[in-house]
One Martini backbone bead per residue (centre of mass of N, CA, C, O) as a GRO file, in nm:
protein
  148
    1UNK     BB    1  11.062  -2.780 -13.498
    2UNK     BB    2  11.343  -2.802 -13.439
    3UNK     BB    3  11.365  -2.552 -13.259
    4UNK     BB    4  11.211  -2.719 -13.019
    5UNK     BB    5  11.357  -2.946 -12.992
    6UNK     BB    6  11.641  -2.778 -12.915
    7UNK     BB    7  11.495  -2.657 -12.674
    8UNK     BB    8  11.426  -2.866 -12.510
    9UNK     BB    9  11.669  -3.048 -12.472
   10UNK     BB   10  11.857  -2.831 -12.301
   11UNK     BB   11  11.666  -2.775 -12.101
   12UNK     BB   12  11.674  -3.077 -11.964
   13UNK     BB   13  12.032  -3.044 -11.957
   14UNK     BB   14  11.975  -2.824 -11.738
   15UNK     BB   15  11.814  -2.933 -11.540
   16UNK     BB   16  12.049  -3.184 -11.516
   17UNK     BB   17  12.250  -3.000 -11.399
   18UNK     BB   18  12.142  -2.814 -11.163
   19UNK     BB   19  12.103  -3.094 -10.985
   20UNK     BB   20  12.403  -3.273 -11.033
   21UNK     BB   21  12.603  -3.077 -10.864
   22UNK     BB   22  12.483  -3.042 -10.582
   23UNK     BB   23  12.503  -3.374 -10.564
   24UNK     BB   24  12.818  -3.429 -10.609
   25UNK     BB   25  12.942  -3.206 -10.404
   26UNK     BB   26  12.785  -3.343 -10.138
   27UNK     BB   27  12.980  -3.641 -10.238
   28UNK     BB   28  13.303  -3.475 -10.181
   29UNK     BB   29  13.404  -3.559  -9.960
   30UNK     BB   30  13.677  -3.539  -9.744
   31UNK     BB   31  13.898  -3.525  -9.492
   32UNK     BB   32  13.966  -3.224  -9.527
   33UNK     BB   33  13.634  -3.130  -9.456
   34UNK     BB   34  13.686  -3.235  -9.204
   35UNK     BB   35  13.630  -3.093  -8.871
   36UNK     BB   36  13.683  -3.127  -8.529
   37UNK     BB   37  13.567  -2.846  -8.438
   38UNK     BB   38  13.279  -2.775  -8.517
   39UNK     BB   39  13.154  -2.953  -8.257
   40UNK     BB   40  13.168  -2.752  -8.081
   41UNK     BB   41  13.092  -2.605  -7.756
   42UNK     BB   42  13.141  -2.295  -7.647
   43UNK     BB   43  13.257  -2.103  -7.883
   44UNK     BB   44  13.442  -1.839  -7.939
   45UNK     BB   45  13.576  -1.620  -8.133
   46UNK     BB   46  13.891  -1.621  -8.046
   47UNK     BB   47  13.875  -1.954  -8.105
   48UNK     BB   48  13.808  -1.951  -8.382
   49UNK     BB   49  14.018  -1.781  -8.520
   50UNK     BB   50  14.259  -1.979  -8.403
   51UNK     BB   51  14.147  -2.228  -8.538
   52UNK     BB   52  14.182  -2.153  -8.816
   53UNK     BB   53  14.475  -2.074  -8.810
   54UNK     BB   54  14.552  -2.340  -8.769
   55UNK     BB   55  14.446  -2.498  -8.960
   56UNK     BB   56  14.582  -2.336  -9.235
   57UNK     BB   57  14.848  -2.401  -9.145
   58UNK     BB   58  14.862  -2.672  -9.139
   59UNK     BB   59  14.754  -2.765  -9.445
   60UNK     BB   60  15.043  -2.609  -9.549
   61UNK     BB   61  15.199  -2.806  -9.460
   62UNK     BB   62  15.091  -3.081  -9.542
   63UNK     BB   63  15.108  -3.039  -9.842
   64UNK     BB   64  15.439  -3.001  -9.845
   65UNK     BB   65  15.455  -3.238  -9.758
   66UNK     BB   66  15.339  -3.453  -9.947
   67UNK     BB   67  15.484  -3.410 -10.159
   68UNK     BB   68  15.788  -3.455 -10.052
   69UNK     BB   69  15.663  -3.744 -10.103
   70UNK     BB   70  15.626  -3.809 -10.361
   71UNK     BB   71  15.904  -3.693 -10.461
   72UNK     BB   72  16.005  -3.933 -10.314
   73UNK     BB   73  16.199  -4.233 -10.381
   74UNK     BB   74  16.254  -4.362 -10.132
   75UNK     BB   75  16.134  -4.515  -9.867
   76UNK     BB   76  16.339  -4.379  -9.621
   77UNK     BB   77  16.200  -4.090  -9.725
   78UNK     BB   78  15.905  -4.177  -9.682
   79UNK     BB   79  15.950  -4.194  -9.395
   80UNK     BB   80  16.047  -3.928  -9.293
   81UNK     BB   81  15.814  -3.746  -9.385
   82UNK     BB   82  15.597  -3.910  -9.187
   83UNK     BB   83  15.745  -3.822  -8.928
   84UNK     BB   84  15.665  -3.571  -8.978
   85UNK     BB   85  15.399  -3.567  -8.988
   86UNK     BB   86  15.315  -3.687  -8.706
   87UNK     BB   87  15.440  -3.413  -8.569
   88UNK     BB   88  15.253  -3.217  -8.689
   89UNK     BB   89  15.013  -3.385  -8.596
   90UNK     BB   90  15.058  -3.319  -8.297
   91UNK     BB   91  15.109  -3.027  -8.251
   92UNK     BB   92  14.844  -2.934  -8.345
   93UNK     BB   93  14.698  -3.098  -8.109
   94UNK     BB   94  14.826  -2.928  -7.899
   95UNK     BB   95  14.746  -2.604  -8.010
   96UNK     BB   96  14.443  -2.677  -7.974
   97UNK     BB   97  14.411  -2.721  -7.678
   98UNK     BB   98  14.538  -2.483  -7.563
   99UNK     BB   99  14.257  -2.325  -7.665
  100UNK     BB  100  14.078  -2.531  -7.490
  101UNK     BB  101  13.926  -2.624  -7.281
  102UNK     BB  102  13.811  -2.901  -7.115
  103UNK     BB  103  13.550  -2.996  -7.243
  104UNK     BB  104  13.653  -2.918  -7.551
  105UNK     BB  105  13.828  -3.095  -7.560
  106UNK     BB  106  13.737  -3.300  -7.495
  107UNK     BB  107  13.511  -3.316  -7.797
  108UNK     BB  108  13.792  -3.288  -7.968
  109UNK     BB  109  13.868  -3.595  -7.926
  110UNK     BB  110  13.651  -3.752  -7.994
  111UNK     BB  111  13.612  -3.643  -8.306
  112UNK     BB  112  13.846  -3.754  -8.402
  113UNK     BB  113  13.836  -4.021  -8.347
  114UNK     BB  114  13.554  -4.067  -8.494
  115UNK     BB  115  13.700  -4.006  -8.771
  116UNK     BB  116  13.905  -4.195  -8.776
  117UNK     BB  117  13.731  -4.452  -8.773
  118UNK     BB  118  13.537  -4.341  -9.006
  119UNK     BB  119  13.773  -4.420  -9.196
  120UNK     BB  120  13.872  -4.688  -9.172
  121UNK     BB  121  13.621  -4.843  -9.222
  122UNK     BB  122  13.634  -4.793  -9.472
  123UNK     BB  123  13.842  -4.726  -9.703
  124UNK     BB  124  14.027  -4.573  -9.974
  125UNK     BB  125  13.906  -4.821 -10.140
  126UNK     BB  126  13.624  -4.908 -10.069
  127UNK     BB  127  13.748  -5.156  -9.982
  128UNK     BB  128  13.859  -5.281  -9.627
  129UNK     BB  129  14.067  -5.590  -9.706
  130UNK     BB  130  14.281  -5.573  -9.871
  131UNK     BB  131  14.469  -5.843  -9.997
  132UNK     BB  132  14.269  -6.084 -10.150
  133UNK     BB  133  13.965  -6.038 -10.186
  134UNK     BB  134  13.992  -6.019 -10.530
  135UNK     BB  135  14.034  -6.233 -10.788
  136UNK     BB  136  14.133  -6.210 -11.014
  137UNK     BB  137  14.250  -6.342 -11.279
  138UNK     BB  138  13.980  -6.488 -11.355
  139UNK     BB  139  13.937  -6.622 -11.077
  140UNK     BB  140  14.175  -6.751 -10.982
  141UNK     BB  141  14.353  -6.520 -10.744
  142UNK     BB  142  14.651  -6.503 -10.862
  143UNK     BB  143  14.768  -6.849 -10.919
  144UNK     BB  144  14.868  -6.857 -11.153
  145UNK     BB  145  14.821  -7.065 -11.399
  146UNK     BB  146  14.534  -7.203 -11.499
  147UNK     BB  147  14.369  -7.478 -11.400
  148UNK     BB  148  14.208  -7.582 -11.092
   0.00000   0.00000   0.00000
C-alpha cells in the first residue's frame, strides 16, 4: 500500500518536472539570445557563417567588458569601460553590415531599433518607472518618519 503510494507520487512529480522545465526554459530570454540577424531574409550560407563567427567574437568581447566593468571601483573606471563598450558595439554592427546586403542592412538595423525599442519598454526590473513609483517604507513613500 505504502509503495503504490510512493510510487503514485514520484510518478506526479515526474510529470511535473518533464512539462515544468521546458517552459521554464522558454520564458528564460535575455537579451543575449536575441539575434538581430536571425530574421534577415536571403542569408546566404557564407554570410550566416561570417554572421555567427561575428556574433561569437562579439560576445566574447562583451562579456569581458562587462567583467572588467564589474570588477572597476570608481565610477570614472566604469564610465570607461562603458565607452569601450559602446565603441565595441558600433564595430560589430558595422561588421555586420559590411557583411549585409543593401535590403539585408535596413531589415538589420529595423530588427535592432524595434529589439531595442522593446527592451526598453520593458525596463530591466520589471516595472519601467525609475525611482519614486514604488511606496516603500510602509506606505509613507520613504519621506522621513512617523505619519503625514
Amino acid at each position: 500500500m505504502k509503495t503504490q503510494k510512493l510510487l503514485k507520487n514520484f510518478g506526479l512529480l515526474l510529470m511535473v518536472i518533464v512539462f515544468a522545465i521546458p517552459a521554464a526554459d522558454s520564458q528564460a530570454q535575455n537579451r543575449r539570445s536575441r539575434n538581430d540577424c536571425s530574421q534577415i531574409s536571403n542569408l546566404t550560407v557564407e554570410q550566416n557563417k561570417q554572421l555567427n563567427d561575428l556574433r561569437a567574437d562579439h560576445l566574447k568581447v562583451m562579456d569581458a567588458l562587462r567583467a572588467e566593468r564589474r570588477a572597476a571601483v570608481s565610477d570614472s573606471d566604469r564610465a570607461n569601460v562603458r565607452e569601450k563598450m559602446q565603441t565595441e558595439l558600433s564595430k560589430h554592427t558595422n561588421a555586420v553590415s559590411a557583411v549585409l546586403t543593401t535590403e539585408q542592412r535596413e531589415q538589420y538595423l529595423q530588427n535592432k531599433n524595434s529589439n531595442a525599442q522593446s527592451f526598453a519598454k520593458k525596463g530591466r526590473r520589471g516595472r519601467a518607472c525609475g525611482n519614486g513609483c514604488g511606496q516603500g517604507r510602509r506606505g509613507r513613500g520613504g519621506q522621513g518618519r512617523g505619519n503625514r
